[in-house]
C-alpha positions as a Markdown table, in Angstrom:
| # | Residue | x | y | z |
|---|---|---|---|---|
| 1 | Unk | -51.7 | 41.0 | 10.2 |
| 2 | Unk | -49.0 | 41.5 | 13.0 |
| 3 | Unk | -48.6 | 38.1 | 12.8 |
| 4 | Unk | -47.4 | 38.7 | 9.2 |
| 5 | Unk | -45.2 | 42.1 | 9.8 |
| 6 | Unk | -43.3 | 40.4 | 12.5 |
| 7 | Unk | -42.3 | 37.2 | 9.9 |
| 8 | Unk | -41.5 | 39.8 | 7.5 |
| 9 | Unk | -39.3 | 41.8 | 9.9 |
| 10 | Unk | -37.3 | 38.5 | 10.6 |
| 11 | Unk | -36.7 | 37.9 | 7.1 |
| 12 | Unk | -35.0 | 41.5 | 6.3 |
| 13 | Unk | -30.7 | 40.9 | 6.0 |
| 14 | Unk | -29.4 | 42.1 | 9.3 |
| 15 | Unk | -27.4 | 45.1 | 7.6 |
| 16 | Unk | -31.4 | 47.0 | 6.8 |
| 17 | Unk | -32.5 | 46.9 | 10.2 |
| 18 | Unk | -31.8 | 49.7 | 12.5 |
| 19 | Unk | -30.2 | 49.3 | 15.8 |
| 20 | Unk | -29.9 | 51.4 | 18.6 |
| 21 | Unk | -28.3 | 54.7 | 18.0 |
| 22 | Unk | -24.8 | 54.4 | 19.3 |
| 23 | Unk | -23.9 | 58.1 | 20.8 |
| 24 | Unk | -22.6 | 60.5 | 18.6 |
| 25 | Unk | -20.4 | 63.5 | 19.3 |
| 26 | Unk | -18.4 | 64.5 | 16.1 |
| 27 | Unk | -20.7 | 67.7 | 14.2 |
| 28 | Unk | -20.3 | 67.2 | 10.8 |
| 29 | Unk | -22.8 | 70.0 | 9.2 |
| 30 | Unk | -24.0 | 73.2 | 11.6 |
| 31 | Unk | -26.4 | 76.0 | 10.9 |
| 32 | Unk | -26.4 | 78.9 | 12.8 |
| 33 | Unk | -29.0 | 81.2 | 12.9 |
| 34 | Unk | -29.2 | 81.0 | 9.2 |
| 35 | Unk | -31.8 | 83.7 | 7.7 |
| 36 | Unk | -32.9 | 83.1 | 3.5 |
| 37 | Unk | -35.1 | 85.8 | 2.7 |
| 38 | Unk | -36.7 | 84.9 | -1.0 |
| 39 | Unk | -39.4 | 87.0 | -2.6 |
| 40 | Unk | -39.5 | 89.1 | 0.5 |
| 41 | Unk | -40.6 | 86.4 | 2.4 |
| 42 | Unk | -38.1 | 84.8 | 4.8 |
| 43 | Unk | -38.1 | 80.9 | 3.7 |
| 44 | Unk | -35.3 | 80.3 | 6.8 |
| 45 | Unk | -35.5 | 82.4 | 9.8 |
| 46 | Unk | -32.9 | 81.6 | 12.2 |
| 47 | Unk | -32.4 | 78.5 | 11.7 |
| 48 | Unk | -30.1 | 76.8 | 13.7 |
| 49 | Unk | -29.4 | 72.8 | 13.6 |
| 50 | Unk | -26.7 | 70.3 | 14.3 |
| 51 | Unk | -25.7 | 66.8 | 12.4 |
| 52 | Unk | -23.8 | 64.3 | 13.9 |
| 53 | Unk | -21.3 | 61.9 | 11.9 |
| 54 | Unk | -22.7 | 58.7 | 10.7 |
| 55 | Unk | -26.4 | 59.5 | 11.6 |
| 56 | Unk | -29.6 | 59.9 | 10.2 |
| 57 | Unk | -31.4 | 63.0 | 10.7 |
| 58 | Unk | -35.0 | 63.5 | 9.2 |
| 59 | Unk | -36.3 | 66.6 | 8.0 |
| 60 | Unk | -40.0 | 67.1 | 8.4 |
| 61 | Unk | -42.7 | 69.9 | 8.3 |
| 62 | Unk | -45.1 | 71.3 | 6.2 |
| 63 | Unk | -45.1 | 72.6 | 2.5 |
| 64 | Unk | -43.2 | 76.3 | 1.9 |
| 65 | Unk | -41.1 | 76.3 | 5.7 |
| 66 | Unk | -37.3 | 75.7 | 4.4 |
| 67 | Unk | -36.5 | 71.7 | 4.0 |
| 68 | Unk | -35.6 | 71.8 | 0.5 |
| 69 | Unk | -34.1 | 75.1 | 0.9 |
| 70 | Unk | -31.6 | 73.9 | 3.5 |
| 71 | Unk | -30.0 | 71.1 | 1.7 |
| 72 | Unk | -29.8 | 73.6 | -1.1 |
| 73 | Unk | -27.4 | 75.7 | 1.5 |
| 74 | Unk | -25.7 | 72.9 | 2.0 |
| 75 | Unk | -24.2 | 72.1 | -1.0 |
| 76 | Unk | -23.9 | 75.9 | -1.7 |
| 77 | Unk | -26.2 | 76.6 | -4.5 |
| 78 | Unk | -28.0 | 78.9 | -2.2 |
| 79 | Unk | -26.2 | 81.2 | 0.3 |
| 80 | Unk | -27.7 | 82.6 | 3.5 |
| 81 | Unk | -28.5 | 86.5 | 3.7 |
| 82 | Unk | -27.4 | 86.2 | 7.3 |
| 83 | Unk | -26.1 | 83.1 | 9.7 |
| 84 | Unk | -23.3 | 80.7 | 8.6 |
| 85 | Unk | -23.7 | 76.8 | 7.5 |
| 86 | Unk | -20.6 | 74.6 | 9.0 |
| 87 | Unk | -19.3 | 71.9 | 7.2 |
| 88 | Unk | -16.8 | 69.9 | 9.0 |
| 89 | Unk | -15.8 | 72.7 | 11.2 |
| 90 | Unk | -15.6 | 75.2 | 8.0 |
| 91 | Unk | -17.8 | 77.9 | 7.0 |
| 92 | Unk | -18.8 | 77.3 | 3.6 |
| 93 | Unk | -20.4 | 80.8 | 3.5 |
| 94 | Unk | -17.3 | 82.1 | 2.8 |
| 95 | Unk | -16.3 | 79.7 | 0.4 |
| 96 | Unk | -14.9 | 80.7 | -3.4 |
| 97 | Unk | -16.6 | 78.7 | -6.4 |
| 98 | Unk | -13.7 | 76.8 | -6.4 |
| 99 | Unk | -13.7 | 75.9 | -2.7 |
| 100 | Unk | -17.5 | 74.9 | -3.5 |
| 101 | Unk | -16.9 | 72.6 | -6.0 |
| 102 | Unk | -14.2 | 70.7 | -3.9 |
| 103 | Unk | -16.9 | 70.8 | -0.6 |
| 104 | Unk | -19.0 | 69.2 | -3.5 |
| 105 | Unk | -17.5 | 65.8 | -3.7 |
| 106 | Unk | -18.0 | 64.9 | -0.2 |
| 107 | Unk | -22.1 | 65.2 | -0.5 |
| 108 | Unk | -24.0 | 62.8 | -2.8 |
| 109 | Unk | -27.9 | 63.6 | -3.6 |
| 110 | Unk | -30.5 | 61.2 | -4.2 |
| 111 | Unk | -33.0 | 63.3 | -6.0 |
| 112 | Unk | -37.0 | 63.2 | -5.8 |
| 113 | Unk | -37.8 | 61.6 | -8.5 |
| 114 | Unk | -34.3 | 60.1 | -9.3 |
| 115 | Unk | -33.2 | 62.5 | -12.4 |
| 116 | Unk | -32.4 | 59.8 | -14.5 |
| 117 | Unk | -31.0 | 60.9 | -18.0 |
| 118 | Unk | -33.3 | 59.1 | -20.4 |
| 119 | Unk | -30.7 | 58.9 | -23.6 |
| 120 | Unk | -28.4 | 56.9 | -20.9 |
| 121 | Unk | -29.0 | 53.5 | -19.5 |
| 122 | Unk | -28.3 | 52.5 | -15.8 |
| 123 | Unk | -25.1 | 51.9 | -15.8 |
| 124 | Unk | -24.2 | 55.2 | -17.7 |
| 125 | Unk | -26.6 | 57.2 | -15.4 |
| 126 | Unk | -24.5 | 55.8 | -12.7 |
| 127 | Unk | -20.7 | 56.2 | -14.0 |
| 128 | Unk | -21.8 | 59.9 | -15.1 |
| 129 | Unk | -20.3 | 61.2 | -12.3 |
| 130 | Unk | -16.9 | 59.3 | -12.3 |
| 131 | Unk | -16.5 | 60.0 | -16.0 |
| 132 | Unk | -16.8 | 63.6 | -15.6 |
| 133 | Unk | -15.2 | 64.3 | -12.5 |
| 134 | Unk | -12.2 | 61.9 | -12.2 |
| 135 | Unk | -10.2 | 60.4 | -14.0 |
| 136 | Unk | -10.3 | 57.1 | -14.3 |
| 137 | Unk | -9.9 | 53.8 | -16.5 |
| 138 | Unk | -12.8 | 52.6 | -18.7 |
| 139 | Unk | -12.7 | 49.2 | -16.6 |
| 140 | Unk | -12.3 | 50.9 | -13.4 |
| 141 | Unk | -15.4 | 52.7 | -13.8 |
| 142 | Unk | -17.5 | 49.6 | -14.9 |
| 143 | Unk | -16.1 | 48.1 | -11.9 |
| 144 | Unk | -17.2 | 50.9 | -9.3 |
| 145 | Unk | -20.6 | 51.2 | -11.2 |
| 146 | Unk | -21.7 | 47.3 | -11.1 |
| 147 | Unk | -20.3 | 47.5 | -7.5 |
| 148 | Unk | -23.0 | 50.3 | -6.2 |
| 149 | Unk | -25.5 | 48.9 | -8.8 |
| 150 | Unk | -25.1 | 45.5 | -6.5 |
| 151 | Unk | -25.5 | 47.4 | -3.1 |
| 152 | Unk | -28.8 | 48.6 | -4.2 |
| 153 | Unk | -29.8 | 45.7 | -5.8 |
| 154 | Unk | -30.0 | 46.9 | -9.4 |
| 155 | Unk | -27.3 | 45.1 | -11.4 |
| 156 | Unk | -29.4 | 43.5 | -13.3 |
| 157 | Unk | -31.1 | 46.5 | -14.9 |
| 158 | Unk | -27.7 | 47.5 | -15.8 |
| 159 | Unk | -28.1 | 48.0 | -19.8 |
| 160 | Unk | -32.2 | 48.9 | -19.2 |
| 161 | Unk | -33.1 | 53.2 | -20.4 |
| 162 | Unk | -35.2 | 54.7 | -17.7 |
| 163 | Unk | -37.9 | 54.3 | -19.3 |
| 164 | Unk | -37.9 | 50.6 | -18.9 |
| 165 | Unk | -37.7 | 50.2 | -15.4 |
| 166 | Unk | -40.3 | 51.4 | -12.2 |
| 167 | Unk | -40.3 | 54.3 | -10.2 |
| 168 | Unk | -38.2 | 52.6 | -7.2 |
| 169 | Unk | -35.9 | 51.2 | -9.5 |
| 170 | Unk | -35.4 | 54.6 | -10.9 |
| 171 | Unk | -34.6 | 55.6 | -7.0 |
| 172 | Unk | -32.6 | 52.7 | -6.5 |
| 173 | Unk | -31.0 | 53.5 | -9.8 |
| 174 | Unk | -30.2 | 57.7 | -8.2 |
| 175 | Unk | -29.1 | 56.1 | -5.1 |
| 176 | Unk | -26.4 | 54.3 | -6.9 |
| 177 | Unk | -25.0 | 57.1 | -8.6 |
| 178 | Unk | -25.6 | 59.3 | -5.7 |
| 179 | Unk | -22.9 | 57.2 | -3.8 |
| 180 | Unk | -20.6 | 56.4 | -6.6 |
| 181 | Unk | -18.0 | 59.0 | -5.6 |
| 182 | Unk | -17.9 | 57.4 | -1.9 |
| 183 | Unk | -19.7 | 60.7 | -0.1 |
| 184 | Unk | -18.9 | 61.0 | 3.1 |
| 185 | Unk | -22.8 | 62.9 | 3.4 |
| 186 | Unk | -25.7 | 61.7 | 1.5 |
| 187 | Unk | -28.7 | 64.6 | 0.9 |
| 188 | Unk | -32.4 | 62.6 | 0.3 |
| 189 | Unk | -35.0 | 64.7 | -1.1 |
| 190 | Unk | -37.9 | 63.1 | -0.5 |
| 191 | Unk | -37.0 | 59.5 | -1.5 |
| 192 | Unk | -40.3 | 57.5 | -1.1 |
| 193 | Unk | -42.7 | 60.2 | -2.9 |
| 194 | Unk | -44.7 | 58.4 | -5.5 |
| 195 | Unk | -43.7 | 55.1 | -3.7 |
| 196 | Unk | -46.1 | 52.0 | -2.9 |
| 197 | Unk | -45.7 | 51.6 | 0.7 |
| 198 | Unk | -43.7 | 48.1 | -0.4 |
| 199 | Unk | -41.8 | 50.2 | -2.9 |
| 200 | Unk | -41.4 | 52.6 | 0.1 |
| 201 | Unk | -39.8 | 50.5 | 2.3 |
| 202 | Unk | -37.7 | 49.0 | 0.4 |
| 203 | Unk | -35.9 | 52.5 | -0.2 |
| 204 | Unk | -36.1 | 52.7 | 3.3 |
| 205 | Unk | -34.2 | 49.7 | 4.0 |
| 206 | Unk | -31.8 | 50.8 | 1.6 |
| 207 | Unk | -31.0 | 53.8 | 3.9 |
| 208 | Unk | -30.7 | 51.9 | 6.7 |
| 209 | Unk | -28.2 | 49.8 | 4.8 |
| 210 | Unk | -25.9 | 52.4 | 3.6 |
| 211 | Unk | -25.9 | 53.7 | 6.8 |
| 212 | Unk | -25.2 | 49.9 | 8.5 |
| 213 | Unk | -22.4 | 49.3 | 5.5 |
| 214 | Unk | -20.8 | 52.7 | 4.7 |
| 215 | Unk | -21.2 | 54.5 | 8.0 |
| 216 | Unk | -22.6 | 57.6 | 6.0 |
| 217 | Unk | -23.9 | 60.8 | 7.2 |
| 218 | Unk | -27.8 | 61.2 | 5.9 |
| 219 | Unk | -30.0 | 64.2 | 5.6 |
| 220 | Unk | -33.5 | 63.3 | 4.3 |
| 221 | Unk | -36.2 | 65.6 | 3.4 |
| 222 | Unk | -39.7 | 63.9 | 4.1 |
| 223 | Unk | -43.4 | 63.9 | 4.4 |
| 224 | Unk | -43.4 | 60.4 | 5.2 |
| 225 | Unk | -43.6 | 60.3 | 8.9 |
| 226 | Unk | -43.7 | 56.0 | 8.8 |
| 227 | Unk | -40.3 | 56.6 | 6.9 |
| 228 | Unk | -39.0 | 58.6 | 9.0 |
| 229 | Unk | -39.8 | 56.8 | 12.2 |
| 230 | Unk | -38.3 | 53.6 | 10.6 |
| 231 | Unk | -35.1 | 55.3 | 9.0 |
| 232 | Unk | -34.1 | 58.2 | 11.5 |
| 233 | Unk | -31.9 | 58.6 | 14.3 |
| 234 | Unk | -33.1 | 61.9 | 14.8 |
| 235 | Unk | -36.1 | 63.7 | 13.8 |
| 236 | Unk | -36.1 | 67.7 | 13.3 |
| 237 | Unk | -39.2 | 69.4 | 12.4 |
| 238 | Unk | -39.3 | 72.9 | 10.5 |
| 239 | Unk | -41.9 | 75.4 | 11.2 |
| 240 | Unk | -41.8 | 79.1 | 9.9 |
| 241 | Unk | -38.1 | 78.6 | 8.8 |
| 242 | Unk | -36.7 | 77.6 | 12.0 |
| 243 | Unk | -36.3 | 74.4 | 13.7 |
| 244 | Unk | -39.3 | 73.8 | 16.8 |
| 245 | Unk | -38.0 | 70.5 | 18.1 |
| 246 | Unk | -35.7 | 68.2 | 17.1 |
| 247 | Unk | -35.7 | 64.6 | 19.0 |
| 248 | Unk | -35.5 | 60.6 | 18.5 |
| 249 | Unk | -37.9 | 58.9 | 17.0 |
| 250 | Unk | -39.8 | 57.9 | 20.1 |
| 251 | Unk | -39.4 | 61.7 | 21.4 |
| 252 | Unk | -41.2 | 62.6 | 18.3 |
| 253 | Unk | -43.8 | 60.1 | 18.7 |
| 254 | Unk | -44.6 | 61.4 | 22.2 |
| 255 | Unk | -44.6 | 64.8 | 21.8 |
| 256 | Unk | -46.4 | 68.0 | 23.8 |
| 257 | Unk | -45.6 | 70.3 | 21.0 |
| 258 | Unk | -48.6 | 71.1 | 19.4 |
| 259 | Unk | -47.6 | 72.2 | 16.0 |
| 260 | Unk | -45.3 | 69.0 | 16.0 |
| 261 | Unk | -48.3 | 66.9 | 17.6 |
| 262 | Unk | -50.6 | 68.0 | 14.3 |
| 263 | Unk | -48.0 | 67.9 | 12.1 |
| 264 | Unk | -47.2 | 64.0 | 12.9 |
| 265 | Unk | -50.9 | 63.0 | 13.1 |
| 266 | Unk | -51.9 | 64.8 | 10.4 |
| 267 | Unk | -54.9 | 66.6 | 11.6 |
| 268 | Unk | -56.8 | 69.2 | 9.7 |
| 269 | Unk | -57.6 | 71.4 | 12.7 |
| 270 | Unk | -54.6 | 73.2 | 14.9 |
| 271 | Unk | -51.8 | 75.8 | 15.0 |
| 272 | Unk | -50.6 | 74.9 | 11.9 |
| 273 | Unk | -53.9 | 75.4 | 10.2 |
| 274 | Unk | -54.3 | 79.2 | 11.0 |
| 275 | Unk | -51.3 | 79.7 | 8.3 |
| 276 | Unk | -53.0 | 78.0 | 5.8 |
């Protein structure tokens, strides 16, 4: 069997393997002690984390403590009750609808489950953003979409509806448009759910080779801890709406925490368990 993993590992294009993390120095996205109190329960409390340009950071932890929550701060459809979110050195807290919108169009978001618009094929799904937010020549836009519909592999499914194509196409299809603008920042929310572990990590490798190509900043949202060991640079795990420990892959792997240590091997029994 290992036999077989290793061939397949050799056969993978250079650009969807991940190398050494270079270091990293330039914060692109900070919380700080960010508090989101919904339903008089506090979903984030005190959450503080940093992201570094060009890597990709991980998101883990259980059901209900704040991942989904925190990309939602990030791209300002939620704002925090207390703390401040950072976006290349500004405080996006403070900023008008206006200023929001503009923030906007450095992010793109690969949804969970795609969000495909069934009337459209492929290719519209993909140009939907460039025909409605710039302004741009009809063949200029079917040249950017079958460009990003190439990176992902997906060209061929160009004219298909949603409905006509699998579950990682339809991620492939989300990833596309999600990068179609050129975001500097791309938000994953939980982009292997539903995924055959082939399926799986083939998303996976597509990551990777965004990040290898385009240099972009990722945030993924997972439960997936084989994804996330394969994909991340860093590793942050969330635990009563604050960040416990945040690491490398291999730091992860070897941890003393024991929330984080139950969390990663998935056992029934610890100090998670007593908030169940």
């Amino acid at each position: 069997m290992w036999l077989v993993l290793e061939e397949a590992e050799k056969q993978r294009p250079p650009e969807t393997i991940k190398g050494p993390s270079p270091p990293r120095t330039e914060v692109v996205i900070e919380f700080q002690e960010v508090v989101k109190i919904l339903s008089n329960r506090p979903i984030l409390n005190g959450l503080s984390l940093k992201v570094y340009k060009g890597e990709t950071l991980c998101i883990i932890g259980p059901s209900g403590t704040g991942k989904s929550t925190t990309l939602k701060h990030l791209v300002g459809l939620m704002r925090p009750d207390r703390g401040k979110v950072f976006v290349y050195g500004e405080d996006i807290t403070e900023f008008t609808h206006k200023q929001i919108l503009e923030m906007r169009k450095r992010f793109g978001v690969l949804f969970q489950f795609g969000a495909l618009l069934n009337s459209m094929t492929v290719g519209q799904n993909v140009a939907l953003p460039l025909v409605e937010h710039e302004r741009l020549k009809r063949k200029e836009i079917e040249r950017i979409v079958d460009e990003k519909l190439e990176m992902v592999e997906m060209l061929h499914a160009k004219h298909n509806y949603p409905s006509e194509i699998s579950g990682g196409m339809k991620k492939r299809a989300g990833l596309a448009r999600a990068i179609v603008r050129n975001p500097e920042i791309v938000l994953y929310d939980e982009p292997t759910s539903g995924l055959d572990p082939i399926m799986s990590n083939s998303i996976n490798e597509l990551i990777i080779s965004m990040q290898n190509r385009l240099n972009i900043t990722s945030i993924v949202v997972t439960h997936d801890m084989s994804s996330a060991y394969m994909i991340a640079d860093r590793i942050a795990l969330l635990h009563e709406g604050r960040v416990i420990q945040v690491g490398t892959p291999e730091e992860i792997r070897h941890t003393t925490n024991p929330v984080v240590r139950q969390f990663i091997e998935g056992r029934v029994r610890g100090p998670l368990s007593k908030k169940v």
